[in-house]
C-alpha positions in Angstrom: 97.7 104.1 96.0 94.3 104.5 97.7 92.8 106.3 94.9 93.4 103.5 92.4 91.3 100.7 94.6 88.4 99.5 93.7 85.6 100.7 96.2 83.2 98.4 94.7 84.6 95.1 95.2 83.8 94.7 98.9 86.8 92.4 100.5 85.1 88.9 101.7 88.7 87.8 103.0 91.1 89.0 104.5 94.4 90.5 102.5 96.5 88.0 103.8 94.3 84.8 103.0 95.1 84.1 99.9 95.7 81.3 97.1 98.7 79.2 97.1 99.6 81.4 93.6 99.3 84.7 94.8 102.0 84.1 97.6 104.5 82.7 94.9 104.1 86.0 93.0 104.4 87.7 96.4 107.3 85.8 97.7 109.1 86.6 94.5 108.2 90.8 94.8 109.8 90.3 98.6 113.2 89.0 97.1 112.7 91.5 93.9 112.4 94.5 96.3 115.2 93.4 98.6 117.5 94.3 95.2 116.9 97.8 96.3 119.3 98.1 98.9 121.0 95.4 98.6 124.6 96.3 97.5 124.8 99.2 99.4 126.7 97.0 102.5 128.9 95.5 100.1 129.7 98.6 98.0 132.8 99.6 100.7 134.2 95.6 100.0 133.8 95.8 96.2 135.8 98.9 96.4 138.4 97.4 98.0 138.8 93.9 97.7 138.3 94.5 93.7 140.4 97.7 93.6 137.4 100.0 92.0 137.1 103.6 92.0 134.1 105.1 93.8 132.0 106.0 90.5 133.5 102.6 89.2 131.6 101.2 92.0 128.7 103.6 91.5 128.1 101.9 88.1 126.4 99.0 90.0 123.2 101.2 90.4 123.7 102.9 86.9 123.4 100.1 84.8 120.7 98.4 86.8 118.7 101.1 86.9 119.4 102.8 83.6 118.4 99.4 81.7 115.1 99.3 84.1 114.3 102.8 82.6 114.7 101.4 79.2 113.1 98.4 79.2 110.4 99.9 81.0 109.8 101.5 77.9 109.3 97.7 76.2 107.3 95.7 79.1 103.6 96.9 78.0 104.7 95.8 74.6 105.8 92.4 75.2 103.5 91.6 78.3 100.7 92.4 75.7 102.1 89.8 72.9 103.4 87.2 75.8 100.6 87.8 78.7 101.5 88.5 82.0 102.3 84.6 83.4 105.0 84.0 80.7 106.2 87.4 81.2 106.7 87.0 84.8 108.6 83.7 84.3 110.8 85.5 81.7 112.0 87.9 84.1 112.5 85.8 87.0 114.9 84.0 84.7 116.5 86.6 83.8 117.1 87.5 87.5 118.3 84.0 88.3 120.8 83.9 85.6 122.3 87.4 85.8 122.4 87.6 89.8 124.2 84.2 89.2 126.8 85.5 87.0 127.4 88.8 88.8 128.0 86.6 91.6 131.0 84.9 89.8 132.3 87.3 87.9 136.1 88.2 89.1 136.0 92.0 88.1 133.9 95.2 88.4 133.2 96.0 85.5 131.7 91.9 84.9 129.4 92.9 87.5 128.1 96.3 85.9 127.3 94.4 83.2 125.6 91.5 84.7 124.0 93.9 86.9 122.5 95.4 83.6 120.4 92.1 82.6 119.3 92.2 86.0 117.6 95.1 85.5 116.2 93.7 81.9 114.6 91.0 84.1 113.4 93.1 87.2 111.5 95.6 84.6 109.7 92.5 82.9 109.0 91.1 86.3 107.6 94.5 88.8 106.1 95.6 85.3 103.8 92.3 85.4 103.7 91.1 89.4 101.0 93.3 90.6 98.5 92.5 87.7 99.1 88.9 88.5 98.1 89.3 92.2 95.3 91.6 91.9 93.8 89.0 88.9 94.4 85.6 91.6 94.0 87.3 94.9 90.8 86.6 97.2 89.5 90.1 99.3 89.3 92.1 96.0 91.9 95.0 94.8 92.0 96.5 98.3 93.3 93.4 99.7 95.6 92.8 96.5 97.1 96.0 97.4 97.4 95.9 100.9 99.4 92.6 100.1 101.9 93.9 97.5 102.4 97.1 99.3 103.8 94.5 102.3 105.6 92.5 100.1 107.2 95.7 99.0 108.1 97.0 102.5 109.2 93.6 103.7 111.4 93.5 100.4 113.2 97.1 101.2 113.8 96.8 104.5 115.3 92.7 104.6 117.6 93.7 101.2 120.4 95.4 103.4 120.5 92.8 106.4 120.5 90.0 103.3 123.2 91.7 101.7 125.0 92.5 105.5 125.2 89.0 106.4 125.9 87.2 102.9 128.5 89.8 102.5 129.9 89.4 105.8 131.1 85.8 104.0 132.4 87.0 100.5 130.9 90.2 98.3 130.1 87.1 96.0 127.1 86.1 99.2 124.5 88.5 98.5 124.2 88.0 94.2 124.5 83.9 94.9 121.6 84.7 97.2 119.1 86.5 95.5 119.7 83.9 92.6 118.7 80.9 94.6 115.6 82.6 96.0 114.6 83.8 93.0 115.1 80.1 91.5 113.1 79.0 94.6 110.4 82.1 93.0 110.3 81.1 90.0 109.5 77.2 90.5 106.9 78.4 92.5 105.2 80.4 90.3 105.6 78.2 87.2 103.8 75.4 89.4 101.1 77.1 91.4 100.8 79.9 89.1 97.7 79.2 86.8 98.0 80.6 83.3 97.1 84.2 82.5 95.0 85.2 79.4 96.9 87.7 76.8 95.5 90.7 77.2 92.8 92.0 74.1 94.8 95.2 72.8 98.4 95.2 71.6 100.7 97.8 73.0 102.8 100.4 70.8 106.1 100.3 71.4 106.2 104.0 71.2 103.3 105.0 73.2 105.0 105.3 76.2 107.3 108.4 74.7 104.6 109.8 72.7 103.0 110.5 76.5 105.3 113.0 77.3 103.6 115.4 74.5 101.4 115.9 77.8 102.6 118.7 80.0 101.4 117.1 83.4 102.9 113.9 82.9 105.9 115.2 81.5 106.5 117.8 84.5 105.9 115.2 86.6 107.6 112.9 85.0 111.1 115.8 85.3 110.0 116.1 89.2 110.5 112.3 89.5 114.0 112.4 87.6 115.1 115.3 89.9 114.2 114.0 93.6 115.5 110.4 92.3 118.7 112.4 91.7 119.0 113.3 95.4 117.6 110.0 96.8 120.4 107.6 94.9 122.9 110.0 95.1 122.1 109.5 99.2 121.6 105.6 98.7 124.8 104.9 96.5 127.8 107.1 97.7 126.5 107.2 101.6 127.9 104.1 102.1 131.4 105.3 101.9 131.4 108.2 104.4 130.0 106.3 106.8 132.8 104.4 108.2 131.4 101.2 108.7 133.7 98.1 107.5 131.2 95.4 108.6 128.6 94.6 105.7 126.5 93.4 108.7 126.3 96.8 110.3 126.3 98.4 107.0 123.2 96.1 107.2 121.2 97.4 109.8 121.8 100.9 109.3 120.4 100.6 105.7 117.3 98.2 107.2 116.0 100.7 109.3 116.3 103.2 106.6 114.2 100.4 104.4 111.5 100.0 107.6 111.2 104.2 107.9 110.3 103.6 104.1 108.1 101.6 104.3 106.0 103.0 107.0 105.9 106.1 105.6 104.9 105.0 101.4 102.3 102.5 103.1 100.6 104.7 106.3 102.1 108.1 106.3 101.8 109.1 103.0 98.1 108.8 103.1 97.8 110.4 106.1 99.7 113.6 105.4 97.8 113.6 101.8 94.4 113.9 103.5 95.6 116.8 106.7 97.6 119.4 104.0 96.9 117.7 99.9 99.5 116.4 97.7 101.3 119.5 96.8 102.2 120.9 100.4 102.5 117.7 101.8 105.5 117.4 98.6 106.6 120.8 98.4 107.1 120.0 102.6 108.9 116.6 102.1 111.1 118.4 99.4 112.0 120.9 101.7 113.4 118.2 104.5 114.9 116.0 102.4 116.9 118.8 100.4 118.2 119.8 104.4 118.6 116.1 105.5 120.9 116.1 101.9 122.6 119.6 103.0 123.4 117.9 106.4 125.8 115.2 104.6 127.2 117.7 102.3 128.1 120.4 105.4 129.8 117.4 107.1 130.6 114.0 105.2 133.2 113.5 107.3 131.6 113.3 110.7 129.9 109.5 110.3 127.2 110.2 112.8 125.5 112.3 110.5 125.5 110.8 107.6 123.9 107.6 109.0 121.6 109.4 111.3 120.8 111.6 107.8 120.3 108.4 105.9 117.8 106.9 108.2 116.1 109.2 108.4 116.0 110.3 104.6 113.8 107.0 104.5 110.7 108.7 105.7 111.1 111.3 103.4 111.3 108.8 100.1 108.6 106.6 101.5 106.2 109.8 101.3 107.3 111.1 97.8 107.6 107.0 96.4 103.8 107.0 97.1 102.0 110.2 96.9 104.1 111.5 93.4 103.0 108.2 91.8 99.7 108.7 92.7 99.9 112.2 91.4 101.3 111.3 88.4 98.0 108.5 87.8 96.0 111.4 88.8 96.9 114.0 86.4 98.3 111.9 83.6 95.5 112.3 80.2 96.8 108.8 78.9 96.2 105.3 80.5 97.2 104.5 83.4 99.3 102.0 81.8 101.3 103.8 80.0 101.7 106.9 81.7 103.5 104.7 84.8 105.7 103.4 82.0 106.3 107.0 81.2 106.9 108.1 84.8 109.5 105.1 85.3 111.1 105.4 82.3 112.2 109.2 83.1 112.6 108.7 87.0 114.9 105.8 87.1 117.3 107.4 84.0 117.6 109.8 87.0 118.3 107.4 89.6 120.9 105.5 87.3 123.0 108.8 86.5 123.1 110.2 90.1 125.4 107.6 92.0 127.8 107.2 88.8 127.9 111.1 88.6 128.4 111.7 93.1 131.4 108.7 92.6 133.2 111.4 89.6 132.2 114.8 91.6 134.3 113.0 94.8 136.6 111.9 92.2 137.7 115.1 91.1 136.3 117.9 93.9 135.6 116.5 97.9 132.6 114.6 99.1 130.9 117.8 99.8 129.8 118.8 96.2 127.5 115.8 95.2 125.3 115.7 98.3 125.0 119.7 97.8 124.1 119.2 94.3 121.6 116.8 95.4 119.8 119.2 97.8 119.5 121.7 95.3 118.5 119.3 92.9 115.5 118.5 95.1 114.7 121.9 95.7 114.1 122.3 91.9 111.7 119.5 92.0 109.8 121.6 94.1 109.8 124.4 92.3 108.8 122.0 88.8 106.3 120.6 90.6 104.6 124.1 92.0 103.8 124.5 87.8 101.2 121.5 88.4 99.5 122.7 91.7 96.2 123.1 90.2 96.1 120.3 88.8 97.1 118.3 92.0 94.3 120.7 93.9 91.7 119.2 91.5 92.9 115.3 91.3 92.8 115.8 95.4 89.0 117.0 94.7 88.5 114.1 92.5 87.7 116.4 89.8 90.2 114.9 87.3 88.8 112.9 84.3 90.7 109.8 83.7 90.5 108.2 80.6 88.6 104.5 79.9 91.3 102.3 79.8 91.2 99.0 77.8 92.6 96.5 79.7 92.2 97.0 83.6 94.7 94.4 84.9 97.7 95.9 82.0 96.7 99.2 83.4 97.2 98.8 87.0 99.9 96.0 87.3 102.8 99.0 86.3 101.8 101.4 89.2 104.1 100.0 91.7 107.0 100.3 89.2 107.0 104.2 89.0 106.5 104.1 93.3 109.6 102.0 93.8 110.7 101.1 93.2 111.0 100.1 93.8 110.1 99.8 93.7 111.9 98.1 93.2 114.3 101.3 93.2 
């Protein structure tokens, strides 16, 4: 993220002293973020208590994450017609509401499909968040940054121990949860947020698929879809082979997966990128997390790898979350903008697919196949990505031309949603 801050703007506070507004927008990218990981303690209680099949189960991250894709196709377009303030608020309601339902609903397949408006509203809402902080907060875009970046960690690594100990009470806990603190978000930004001018170009609809006419952005674009394979097929079916019962330790072992991601998107990332450049530093963390994938698949039934392998498989997504999204704002010919719309449109269809299709592979073969699949699947990333090396060379040389974009603030606020995804993932 370091190559899209603004050197000019020298920070005159501190990252963390900031207006009353920017830490309702932040506040609501902590709960946001948590969303990541949190039904991963309760996926073994959904399973049983509601008599689901494992790719039944799965569906939770498919439909969340395959309407995020989507709609991430639509946020530039409606942000531009709406500005970013009313977008923001539609989101969060959307979040409230659905969370809410998902939370009452009395069978699986209600919550897939609750879990699917979710999504809708976490597009509209990571899509818009980082705009609105970098346009309210004090210290410049460094500090704006620094702040969202912590927000984001923070986010990732509380999401399991929320959904450990609300689920610990009823699997109904953690969805009831998220929707009163995203209520408590969105009062908070509706009052303290000031509102937010419409930006002066209206976006196409279709400009984020007529982007992947570019090769660069559409081979990284495939790179993103295949590692996102591997990393969800590790985050949704791990769960299950672990042989934890308790959603609380279920909890932990997921938060310190969330804390290794963290560290490593925010400080080692950047670190590795300047000792060995983006490409080895990926081809590397490829390499590792296709073993660390290999490990679960050799033995699934021996618990103390798989949660050893999943903790430590945070380092590795931290590292690829930040340095292929940079890549991809590096080499991309199109606005920044739109090629992160792109980018998260492609990765996240990935994502979606993955845990629905390891919950099937089990189904019908062993719990082997899926996490095997998954390390080759990475591997190929690897080798996609080794058709761009000269192009990551040169972005690492600042020798890429990027072009002018419009609007600065619609530009950068969707970078976070191709990292994680994050965002939000």
């Amino acid at each position: 993220m370091s190559s899209h801050r603004d050197s000019s703007s020298a920070p005159t506070a501190g990252p963390f002293q900031q207006p009353k507004a920017v830490w309702a927008v932040a506040f609501a990218c902590v709960i946001s973020f948590m969303g990541i990981g949190l039904v991963d303690p309760i996926l073994a209680s959904l399973r049983t208590q509601l008599h689901a099949s494992p790719s039944q189960v799965e569906l939770l991250f498919t439909s969340y994450l395959v309407v995020t894709a989507v709609a991430m196709l639509v946020t530039g377009w409606v942000s531009s017609r709406l500005g970013a303030k009313r977008t923001l608020i539609a989101g969060l309601i959307l979040i409230v509401v659905f969370a809410a339902l998902a939370g009452s609903s009395g069978s699986i397949d209600g919550i897939v499909g609750f879990r699917a408006g979710w999504g809708l509203g976490n597009a509209l809402f990571i899509a818009t968040s980082l705009a609105v902080i970098v346009g309210s907060a004090s210290g410049g875009f460094t500090g704006a940054i620094i702040l969202y970046e912590t927000a984001l960690g923070v986010g990732i690594a509380l999401g399991p121990l929320l959904g450990g100990e609300l689920g610990s009470i009823s699997w109904r806990g953690p969805f009831y949860g998220v929707s009163v603190l995203m209520a408590i978000a969105l009062i908070a930004t509706v009052v303290l947020l000031p509102p937010t001018p419409r930006p002066a170009r209206r976006e196409s609809i279709t400009e984020p698929i007529k982007a992947l006419r570019h090769r660069s952005l559409a081979t990284t674009s495939v790179v993103g879809l295949l590692y996102n394979w591997g990393f969800f097929t590790l985050l949704g079916y791990s769960p299950f082979l672990m042989g934890i019962s308790s959603p609380q330790k279920l909890g932990l072992v997921f938060c310190a997966w969330g804390v290794l991601v963290a560290i490593f998107a925010v400080w080692g990332a950047p670190w590795l990128k300047a000792r060995f450049g983006t490409a080895r530093t990926l081809y590397g963390n490829f390499g590792l997390m296709a073993l660390d994938l290999a490990a679960i698949g050799v033995w699934p039934d021996r618990p103390a790898v798989v949660i050893t392998a999943v903790i430590v498989a945070g380092a590795f997504i931290g590292v690829n979350n930040t340095l292929v999204t940079t890549a991809v704002m590096s080499i991309a010919p199109v606005e920044r903008s739109v090629a992160s719309a792109t980018y998260g449109f492609v990765r996240f269809i990935g994502g979606g697919l993955a845990p629905f299709a390891a919950g099937k592979l089990v189904e019908h073969y062993n719990a082997h196949v899926p996490f095997l699949i998954g390390a080759a699947v990475v591997v190929v990333a690897a080798l996609v990505l080794s058709t761009v090396h000269r192009a990551l060379a040169a972005a690492d040389r600042g020798e890429v031309h990027q072009p002018e974009r419009d609007d600065l603030d619609r530009a950068e606020r969707e970078l976070p949603v191709a990292a994680g995804l994050g965002s939000a993932d």
